[in-house]
NUZA-646406 format. One record per residue: z, x, y of N, C-alpha, C, O, CB in turn; residue in three letters. Coordinates in steps of 0.05 Angstrom, whole numbers, plus 5000, padded with zeros to 4 digits. Glycine has a CB too. Layout:
<atoms>
ZXYZXYZXYZXYZXYALA;...
</atoms>
This chain:
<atoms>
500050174976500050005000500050175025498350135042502449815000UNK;501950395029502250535049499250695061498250725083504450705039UNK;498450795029495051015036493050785047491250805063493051194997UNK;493850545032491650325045491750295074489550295086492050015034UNK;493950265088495050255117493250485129491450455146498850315121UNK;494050785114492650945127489550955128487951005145493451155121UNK;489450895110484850825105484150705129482350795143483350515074UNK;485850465137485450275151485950295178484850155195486350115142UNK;488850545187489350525208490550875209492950945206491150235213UNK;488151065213489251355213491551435239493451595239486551555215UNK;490851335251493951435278496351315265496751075264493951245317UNK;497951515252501051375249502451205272503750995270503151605245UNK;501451425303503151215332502050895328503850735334501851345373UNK;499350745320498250605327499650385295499850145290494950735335UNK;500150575286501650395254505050355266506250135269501750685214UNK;505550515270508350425287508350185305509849985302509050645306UNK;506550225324507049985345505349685336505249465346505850095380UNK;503649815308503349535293505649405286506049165292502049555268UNK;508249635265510149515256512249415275513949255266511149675238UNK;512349455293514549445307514349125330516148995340514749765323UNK;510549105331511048785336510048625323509048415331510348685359UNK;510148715292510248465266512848455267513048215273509048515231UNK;514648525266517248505257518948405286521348405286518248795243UNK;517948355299518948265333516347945336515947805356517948645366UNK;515047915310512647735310511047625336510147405344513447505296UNK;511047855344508847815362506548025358507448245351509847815392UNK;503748015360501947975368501248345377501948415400502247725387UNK;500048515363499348705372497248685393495548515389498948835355UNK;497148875420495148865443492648975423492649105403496049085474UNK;490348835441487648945424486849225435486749295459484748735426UNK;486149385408485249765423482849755418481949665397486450105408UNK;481749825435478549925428479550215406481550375407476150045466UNK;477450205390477150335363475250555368473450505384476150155340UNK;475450875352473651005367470850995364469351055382474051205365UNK;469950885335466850885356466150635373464250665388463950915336UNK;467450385373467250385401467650485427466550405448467750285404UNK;469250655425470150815450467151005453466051025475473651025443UNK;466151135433463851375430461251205447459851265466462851475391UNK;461450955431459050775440458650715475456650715489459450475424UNK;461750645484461550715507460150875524458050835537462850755509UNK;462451145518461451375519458951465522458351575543461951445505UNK;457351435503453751445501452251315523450551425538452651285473UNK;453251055524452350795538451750935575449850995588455550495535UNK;454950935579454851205599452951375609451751365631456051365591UNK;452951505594451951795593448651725594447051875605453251995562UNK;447951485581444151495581443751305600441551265609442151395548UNK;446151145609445651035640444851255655442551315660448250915656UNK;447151405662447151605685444651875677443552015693450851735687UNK;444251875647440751995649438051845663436051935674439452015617UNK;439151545659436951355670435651265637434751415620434151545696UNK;436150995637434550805617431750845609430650855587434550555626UNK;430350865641427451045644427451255630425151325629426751155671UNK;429051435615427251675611429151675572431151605561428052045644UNK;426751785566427851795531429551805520429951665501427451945517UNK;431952035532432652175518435651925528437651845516432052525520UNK;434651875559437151525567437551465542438851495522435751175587UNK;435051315556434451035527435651005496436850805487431151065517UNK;435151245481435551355453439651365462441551255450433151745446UNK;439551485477443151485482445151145479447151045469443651605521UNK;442751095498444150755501443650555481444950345482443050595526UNK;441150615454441850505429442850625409443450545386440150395420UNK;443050855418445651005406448350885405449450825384446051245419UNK;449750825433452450775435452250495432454350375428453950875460UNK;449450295434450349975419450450025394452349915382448349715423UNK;449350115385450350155351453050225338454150155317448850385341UNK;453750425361456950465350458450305358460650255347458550695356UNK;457650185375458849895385459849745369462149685364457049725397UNK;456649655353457049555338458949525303460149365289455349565343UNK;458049815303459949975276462349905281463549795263460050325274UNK;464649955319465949825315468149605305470449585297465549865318UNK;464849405314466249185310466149075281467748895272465348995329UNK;464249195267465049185235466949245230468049105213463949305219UNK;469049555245471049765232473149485236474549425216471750135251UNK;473349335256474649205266476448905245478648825239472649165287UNK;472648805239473448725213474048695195475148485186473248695206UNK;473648945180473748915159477449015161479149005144471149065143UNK;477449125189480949235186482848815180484248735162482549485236UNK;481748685203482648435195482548315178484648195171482248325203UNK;480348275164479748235137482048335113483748195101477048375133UNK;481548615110483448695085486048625084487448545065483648975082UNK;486948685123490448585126491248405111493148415095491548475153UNK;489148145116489747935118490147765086491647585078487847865136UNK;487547925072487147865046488848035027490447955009484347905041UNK;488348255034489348475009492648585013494548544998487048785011UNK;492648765041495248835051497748685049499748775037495048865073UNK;497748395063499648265072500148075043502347975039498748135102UNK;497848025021499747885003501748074983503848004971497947694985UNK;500348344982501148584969504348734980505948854966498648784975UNK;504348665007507548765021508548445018510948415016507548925065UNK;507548275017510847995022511348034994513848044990510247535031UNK;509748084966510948184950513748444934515448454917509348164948UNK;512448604953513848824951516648794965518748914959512249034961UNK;516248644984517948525001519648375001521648365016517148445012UNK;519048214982520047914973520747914942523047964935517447664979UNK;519047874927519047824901520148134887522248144874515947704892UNK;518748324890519148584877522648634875524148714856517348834898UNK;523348554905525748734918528648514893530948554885526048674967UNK;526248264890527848144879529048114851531048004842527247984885UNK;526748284839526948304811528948574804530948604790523948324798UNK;527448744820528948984817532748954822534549104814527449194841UNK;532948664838535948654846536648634816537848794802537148384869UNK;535248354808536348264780536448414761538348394745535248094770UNK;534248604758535048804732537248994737538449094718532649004722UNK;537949054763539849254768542349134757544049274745540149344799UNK;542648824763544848634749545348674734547648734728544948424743UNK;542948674717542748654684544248814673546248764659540248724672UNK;543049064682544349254674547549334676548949394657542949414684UNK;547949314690551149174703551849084679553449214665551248904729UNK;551048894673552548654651552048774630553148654611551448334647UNK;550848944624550649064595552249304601553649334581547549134583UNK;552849484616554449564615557149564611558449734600553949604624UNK;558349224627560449124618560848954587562848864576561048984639UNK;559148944583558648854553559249044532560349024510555948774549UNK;557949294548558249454519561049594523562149694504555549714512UNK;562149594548565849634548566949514531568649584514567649534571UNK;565349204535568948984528568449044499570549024487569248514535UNK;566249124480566849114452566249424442564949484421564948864435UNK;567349604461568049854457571549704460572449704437566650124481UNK;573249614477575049504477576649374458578949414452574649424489UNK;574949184447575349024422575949224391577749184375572248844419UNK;573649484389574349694366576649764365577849794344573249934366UNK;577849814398580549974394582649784398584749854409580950224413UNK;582249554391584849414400586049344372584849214355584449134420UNK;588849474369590449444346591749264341591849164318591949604343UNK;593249144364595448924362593548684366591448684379598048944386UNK;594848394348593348204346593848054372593147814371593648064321UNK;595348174403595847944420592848114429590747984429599147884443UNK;592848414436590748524451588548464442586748424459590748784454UNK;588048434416585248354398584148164415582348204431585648204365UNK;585747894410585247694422583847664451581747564458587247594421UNK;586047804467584347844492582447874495580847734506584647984505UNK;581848154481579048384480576448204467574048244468579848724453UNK;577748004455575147734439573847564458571547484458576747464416UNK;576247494479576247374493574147454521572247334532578847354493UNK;575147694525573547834539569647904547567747924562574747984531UNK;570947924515567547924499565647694506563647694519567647884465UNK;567247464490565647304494565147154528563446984534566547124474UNK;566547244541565647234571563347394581561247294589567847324587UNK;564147724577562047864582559147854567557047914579563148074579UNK;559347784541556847574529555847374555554647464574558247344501UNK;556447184553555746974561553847074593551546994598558646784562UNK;555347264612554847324632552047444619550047324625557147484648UNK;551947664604550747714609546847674597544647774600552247854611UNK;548747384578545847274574545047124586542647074581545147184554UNK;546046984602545546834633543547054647541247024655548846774654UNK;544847244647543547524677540347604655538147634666547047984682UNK;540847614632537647744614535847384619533647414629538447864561UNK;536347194615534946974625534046974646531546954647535946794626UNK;535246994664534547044699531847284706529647274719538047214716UNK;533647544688531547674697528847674675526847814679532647964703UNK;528947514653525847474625524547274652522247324659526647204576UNK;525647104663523746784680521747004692519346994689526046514713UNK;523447224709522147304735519947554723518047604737524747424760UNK;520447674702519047784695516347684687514047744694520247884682UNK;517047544672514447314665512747244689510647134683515747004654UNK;513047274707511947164734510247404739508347404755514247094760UNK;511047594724509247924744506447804733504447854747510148394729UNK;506047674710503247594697501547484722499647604732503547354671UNK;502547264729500447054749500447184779498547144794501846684753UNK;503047384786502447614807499547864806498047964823505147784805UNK;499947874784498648084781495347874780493747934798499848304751UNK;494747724766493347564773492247524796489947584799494147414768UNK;493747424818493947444842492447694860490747704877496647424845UNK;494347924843493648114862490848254865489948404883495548304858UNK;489348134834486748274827485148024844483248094858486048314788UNK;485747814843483647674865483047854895480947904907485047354874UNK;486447934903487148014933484948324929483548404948491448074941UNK;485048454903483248774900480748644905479648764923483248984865UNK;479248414895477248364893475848284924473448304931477348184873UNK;477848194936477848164968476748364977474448384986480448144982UNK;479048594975478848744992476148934981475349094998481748874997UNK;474848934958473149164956470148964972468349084983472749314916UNK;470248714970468148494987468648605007466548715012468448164988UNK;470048645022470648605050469548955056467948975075474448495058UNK;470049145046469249405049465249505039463749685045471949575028UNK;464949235020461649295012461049155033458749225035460049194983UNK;461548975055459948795072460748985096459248925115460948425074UNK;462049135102462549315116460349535122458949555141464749395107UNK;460649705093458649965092456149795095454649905110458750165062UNK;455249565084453049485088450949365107448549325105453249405076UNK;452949305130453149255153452349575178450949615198456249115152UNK;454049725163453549995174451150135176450150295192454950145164UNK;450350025152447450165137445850055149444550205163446650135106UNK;445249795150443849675174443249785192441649975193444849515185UNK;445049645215445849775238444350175239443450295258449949725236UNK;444550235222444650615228441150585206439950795202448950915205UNK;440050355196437650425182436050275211434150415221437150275143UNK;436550065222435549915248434850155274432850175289438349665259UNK;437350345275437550555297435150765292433350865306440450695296UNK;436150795264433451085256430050885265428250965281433451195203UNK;430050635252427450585264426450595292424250685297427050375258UNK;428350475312428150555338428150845344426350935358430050445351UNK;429950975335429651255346426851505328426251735333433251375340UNK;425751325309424251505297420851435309418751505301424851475262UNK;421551245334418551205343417951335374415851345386417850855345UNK;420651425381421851615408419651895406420252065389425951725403UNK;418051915419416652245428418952425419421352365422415952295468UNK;418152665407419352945402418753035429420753125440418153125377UNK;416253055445416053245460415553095485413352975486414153445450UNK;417253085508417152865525416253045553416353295554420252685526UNK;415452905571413053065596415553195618417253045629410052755619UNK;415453435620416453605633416353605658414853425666415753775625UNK;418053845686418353685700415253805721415153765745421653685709UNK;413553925709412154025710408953885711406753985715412954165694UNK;409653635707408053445706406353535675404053445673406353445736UNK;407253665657405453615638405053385622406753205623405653775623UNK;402753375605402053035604401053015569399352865561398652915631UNK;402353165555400853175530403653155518405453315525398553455523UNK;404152955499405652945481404952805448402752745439407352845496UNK;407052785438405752795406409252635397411552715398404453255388UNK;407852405388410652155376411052325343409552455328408851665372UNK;414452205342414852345315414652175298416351995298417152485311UNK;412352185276413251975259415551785253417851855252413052055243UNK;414851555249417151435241418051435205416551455186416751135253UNK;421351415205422551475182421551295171421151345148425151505179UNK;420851045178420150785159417350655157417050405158421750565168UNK;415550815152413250795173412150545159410750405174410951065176UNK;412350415122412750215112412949975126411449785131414450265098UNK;415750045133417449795146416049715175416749515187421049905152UNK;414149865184414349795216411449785220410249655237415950045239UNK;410349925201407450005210405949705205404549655225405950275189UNK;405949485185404049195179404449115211402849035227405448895151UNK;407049175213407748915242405449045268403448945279412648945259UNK;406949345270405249465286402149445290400849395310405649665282UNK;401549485265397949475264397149135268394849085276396549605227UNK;399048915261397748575270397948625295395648605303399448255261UNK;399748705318400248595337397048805359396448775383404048635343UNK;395548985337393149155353391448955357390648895379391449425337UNK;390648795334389248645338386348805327384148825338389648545366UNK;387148915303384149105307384649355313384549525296381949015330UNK;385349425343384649655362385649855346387649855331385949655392UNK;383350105351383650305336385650525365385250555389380050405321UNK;387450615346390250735366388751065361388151205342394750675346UNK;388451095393387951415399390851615402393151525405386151425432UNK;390251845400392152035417393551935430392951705438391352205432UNK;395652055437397452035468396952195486396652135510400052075468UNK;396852385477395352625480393352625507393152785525393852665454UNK;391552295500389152215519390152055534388551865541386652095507UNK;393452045549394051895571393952035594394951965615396251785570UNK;392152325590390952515622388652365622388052315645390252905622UNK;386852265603383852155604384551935622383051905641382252045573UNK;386651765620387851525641386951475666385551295677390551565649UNK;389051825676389551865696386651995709386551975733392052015694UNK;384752085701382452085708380051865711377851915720381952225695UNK;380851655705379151415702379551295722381451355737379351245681UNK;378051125725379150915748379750605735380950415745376650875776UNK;378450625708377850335694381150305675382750485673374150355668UNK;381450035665383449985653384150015622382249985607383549785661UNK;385850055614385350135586388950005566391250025574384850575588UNK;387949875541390149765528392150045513391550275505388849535505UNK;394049915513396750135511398549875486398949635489399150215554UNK;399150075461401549975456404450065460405450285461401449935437UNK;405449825461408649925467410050025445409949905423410449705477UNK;411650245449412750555421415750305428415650105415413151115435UNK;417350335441420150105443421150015461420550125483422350175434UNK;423449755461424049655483424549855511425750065514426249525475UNK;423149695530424149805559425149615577423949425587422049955574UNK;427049685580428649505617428549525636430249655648430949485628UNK;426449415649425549425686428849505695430849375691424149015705UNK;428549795710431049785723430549655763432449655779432250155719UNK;428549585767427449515786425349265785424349215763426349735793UNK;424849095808422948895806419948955806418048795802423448735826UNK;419849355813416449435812416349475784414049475775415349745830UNK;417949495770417849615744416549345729415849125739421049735732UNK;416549435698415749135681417849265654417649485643411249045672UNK;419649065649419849075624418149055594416848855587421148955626UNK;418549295580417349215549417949205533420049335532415949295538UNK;417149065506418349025483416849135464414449075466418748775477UNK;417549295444417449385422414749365412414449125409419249265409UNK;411849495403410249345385407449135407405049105403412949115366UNK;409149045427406948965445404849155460404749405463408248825466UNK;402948895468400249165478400249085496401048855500396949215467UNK;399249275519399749015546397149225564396549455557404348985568UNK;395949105584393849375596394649525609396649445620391849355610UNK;393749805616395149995627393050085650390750035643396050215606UNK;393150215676391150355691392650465711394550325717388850205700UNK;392350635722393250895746392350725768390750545772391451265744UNK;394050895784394050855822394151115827395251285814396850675840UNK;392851135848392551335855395251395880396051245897389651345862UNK;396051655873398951715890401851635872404151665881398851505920UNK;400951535846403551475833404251645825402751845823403751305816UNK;406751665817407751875794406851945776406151765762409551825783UNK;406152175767405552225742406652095715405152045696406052455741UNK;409052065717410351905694410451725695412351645682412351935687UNK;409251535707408751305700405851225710404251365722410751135708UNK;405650935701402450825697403650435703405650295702400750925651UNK;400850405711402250085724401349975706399450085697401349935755UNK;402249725692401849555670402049285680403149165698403649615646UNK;400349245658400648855664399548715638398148815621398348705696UNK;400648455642401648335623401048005636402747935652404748445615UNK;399047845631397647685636398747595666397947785679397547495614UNK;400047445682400047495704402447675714402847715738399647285716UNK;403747745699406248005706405348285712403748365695408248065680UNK;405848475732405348635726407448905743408848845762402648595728UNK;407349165733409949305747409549545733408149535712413049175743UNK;410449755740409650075745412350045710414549935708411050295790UNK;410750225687412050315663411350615658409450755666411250135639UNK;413650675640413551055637412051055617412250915597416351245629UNK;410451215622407651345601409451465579408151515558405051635617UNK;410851505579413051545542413151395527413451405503416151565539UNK;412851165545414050905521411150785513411250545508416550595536UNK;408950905513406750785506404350975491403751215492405950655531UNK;403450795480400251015456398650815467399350575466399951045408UNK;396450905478392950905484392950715464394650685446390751225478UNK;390350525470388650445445385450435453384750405477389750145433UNK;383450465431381650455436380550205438378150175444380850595425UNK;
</atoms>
């Protein structure tokens, strides 16, 4: 029970001031957990890089993910308490403390049992005999009353133990919907992060980059290739050919983006939307539009199509 506490809750300080307002029955304050705290953290940190630029972006579904992991860790900590822990201590607590009283009895009474007719051997005179019979059959009696008491309660460890393998069966559900939840969550992240550029445009204005395969390329690629429509996907490589054109040209979208501005346009994942240069813009970005929407997007988050 105790190693389970710790699986579940590694700061001893944070197990203390659990115990201390169960037993005062109130209501522990809620802690953020650390990878929620990390997820923060991240969240942070690819704000203040800017959402706009990759290596943001990749940070800030970085730290929703641990976010998220959190709030699994979270669960499944409520979950087990609730199922596994807490019927496992009112036992230990309650029933255990109680049996163990009674056998300690027991024993007691057999101890005085086996006096009174160690007593009875040595008693010579027929008034002491008597007594020592007398005795006996008291300390008998007690103490087959006390072996009854404690055969009922023993008998009970059966439908406990019963009990307790439902409460194991709980708790190992509650830890597979957990990891599996995790796996998710961290197989969902690798797909996003495995469609992110390796080599992103410098501050140098260079314009040639090269996307890293994705880990799942199975999983992503049918969706990807319906939403072309056909279009055969060039280089990235050829988003300087762009910037030399004057004419317009379709782009798909590599992953979500969030207008941090009203010139900007948000994109989603997998969409194609058209792309074409202004002249005097930034290099890192390209103005897009999207049937009557339209707003300045970063040439990272997009592949050419022919």
């Amino acid at each position: 029970m105790k190693q389970t506490e710790v699986l579940l809750q590694p700061n001893p300080n944070a197990r203390i001031e659990e115990f201390v307002y169960e037993k005062l029955d109130r209501k522990a304050p809620s802690r953020i957990n650390n990878p929620e705290l990390l997820g923060q953290y991240m969240i942070d940190a690819g704000t203040e890089f800017g959402p706009g630029t990759a290596y943001g972006n990749a940070l800030i579904k970085c730290g929703e993910t641990q976010k998220r992991i959190g709030t699994a860790d979270r669960e499944l900590i409520q979950t087990s308490a609730l199922n596994f822990l807490t019927p496992l201590r009112n036992f230990i607590e309650g029933d255990y403390k109680t049996i163990a009283k009674e056998r300690k009895l027991l024993q007691n009474k057999r101890l005085d049992l086996d006096a009174a007719k160690t007593r009875l051997k040595k008693a010579k005179a027929a008034e002491t005999r008597n007594s020592s019979e007398q005795e006996l059959r008291i300390t008998q009696s007690e103490f087959d009353r006390q072996a009854e008491i404690t055969r009922l309660l023993l008998e009970g460890i059966s439908s406990t133990h019963a009990h307790h393998l439902r409460c194991l069966n709980d708790f190992v559900e509650a830890q597979m919907t957990y990891y599996a939840q995790c796996y998710q969550y961290m197989l969902d992240l690798q797909k996003q992060l495995g469609s992110f550029p390796s080599n992103y445009l410098s501050n140098n204005n260079q314009t040639s980059l090269t996307p890293v395969p994705s880990v799942l390329p199975n999983a992503i690629g049918s969706s990807a290739m319906a939403s072309t429509s056909g279009l055969a996907i060039t280089s990235p490589s050829n988003l300087s050919d762009l910037k030399e054109c004057s004419g317009s040209r379709k782009a798909r979208v590599l992953y979500d983006y969030d207008a941090a501005n009203s010139t900007e346009l948000s994109l989603l994942a997998d969409e194609v939307i058209t792309v074409f240069s202004v002249v005097g813009m930034d290099s890192d970005w390209l103005m897009g539009e999207r049937g009557n929407q339209k707003g300045k997007v970063p040439i990272t988050y997009l592949e050419l199509l022919n």
